[in-house]
C-alpha positions in Angstrom: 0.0 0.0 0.0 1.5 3.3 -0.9 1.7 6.6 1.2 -1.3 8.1 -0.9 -3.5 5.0 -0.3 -2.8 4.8 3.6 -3.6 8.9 4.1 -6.7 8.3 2.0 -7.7 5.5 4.3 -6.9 7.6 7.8 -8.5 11.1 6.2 -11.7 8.5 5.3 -11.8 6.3 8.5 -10.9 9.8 10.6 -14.1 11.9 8.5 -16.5 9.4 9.8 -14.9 9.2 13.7 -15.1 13.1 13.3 -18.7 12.6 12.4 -19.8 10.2 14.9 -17.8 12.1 17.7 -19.4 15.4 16.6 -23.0 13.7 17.2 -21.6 12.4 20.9 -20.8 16.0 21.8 -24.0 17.4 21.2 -26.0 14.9 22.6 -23.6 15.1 25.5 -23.7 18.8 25.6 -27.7 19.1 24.4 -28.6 17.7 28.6 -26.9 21.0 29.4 -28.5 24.4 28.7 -26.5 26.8 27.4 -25.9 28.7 30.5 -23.7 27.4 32.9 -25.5 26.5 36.4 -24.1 29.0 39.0 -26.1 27.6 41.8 -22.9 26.6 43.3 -19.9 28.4 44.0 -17.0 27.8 42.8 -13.6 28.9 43.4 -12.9 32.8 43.0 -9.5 31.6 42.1 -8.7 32.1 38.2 -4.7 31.1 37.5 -2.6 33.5 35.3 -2.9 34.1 31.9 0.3 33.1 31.2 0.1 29.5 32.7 1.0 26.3 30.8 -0.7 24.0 33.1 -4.2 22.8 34.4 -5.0 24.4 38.0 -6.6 21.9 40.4 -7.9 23.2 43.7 -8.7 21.6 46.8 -11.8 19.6 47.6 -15.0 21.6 47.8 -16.8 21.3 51.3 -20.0 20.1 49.6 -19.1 17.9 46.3 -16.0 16.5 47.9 -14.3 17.3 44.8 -11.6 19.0 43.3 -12.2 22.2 40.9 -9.7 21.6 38.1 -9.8 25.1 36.0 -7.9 23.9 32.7 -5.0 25.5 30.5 -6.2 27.2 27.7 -3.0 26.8 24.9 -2.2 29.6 23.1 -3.2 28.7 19.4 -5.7 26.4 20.3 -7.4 24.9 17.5 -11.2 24.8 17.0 -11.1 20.7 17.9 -8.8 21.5 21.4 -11.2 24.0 22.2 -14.2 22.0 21.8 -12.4 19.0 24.2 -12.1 22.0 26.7 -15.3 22.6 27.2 -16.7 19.5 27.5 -14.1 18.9 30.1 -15.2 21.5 31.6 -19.0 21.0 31.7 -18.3 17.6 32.2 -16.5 18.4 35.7 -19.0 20.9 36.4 -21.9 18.5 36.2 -20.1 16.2 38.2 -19.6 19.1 40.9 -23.6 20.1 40.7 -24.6 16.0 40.5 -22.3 15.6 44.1 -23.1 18.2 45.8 -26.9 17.7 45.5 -26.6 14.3 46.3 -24.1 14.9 49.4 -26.9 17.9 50.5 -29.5 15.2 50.2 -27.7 12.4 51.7 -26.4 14.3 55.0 -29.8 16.0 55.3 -31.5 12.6 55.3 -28.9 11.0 57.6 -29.7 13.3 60.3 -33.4 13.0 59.4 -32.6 9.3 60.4 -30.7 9.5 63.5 -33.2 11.7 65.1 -36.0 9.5 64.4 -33.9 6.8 65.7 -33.0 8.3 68.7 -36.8 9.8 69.4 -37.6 6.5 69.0 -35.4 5.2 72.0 -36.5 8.3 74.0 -33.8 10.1 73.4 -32.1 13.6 72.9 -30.3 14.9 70.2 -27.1 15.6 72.7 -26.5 14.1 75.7 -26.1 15.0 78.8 -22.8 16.7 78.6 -23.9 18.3 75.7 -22.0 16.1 72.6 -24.2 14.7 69.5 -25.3 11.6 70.1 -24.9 8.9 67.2 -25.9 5.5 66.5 -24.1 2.2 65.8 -23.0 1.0 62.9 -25.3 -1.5 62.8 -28.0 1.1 63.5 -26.7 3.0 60.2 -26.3 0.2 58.1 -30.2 0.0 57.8 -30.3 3.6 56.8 -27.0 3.2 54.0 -28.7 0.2 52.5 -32.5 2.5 52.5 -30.7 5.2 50.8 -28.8 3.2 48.2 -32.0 1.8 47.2 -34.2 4.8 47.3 -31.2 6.7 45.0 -30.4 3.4 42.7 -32.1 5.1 39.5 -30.4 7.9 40.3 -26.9 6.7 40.5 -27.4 4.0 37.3 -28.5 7.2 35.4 -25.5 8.6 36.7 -22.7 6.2 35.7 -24.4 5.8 32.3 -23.8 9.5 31.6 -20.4 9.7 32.7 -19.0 6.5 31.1 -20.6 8.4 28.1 -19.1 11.3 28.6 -15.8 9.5 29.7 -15.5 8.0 26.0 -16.7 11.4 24.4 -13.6 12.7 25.6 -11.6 10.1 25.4 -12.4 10.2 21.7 -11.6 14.1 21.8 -8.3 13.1 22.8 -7.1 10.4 20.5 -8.7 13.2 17.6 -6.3 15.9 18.9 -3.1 13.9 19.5 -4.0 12.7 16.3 -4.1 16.1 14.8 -1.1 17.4 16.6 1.0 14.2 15.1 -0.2 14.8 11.9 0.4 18.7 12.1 4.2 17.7 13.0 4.4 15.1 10.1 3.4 18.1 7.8 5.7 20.2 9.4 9.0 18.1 8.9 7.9 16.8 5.5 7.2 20.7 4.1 
């Protein structure tokens, strides 16, 4: 197979990954509306201009998770762009997604012990004034209750973020793709 023959076959096979990739992006991005969700906050923190690296922060008291505010290259190209900003909707979905469910989770926990400890005549503190809590196996009821009450929830989850996962990770393998064939280019013109 010549040269002309194998680049014919990569442009081709590449053309319809583009395509197919394309149609994972906007379905990924078309759950989103168009304006970011600022019910949150986020880090007031926004790294140099100049910097050539991704900026992770630590973990946020509600999501447990780390902000990551990502590098924007200087020349970036159309396709870098675009994996940009589904990185960076994708990590702040994840940030809304946890801390809702950490809200609802802790606010239900409580909800629980209290009920529990009503039940067994109980105060909230005892009587040198700490939090009372209950035993494991006292908590292991209400774990299991909320893993089943949230199991739709948290299958919907994982099946959007394995899908976005594979969105980007087909973003990726397009732009190193691009950058090697850019660098081919170069040394051959």
């Amino acid at each position: 197979m010549t040269l002309k023959t194998t680049v014919y076959f990569l442009r081709k096979s590449l053309c319809h990954d583009m395509r197919c990739i394309s149609e994972n992006v906007r379905r990924c991005c078309s759950n989103q509306p168009n304006k970011r969700d600022h019910s949150f906050k986020r880090s007031p923190f926004v790294p140099p201009a100049d910097s050539k690296h991704d900026w992770i922060g630590p973990p946020h008291r509600l999501s447990n998770l780390r902000p990551i505010i990502y590098q924007i290259p200087e020349n970036e190209t159309e396709l870098e762009k675009q994996l940009r900003i589904l990185r960076q909707e994708t990590e702040d979905w994840n940030h809304a997604f946890w801390t809702n469910q950490n809200i609802t989770f802790n606010k239900s926990k409580e909800a629980f012990i209290l009920s529990q400890l009503k039940e067994k005549g109980m105060t909230e503190k005892d009587e040198k004034g700490r939090k009372r809590s209950l035993h494991s196996e006292e908590m292991a009821v209400f774990y299991k209750h909320f893993l089943d009450e949230n199991c739709i929830r948290h299958n919907n989850y994982n099946k959007e973020w394995y899908r976005r996962n594979f969105t980007i990770t087909l973003l990726m393998g397009r732009v190193a793709f691009h950058k090697l064939w850019r660098m081919f280019a170069e040394k051959a013109g």
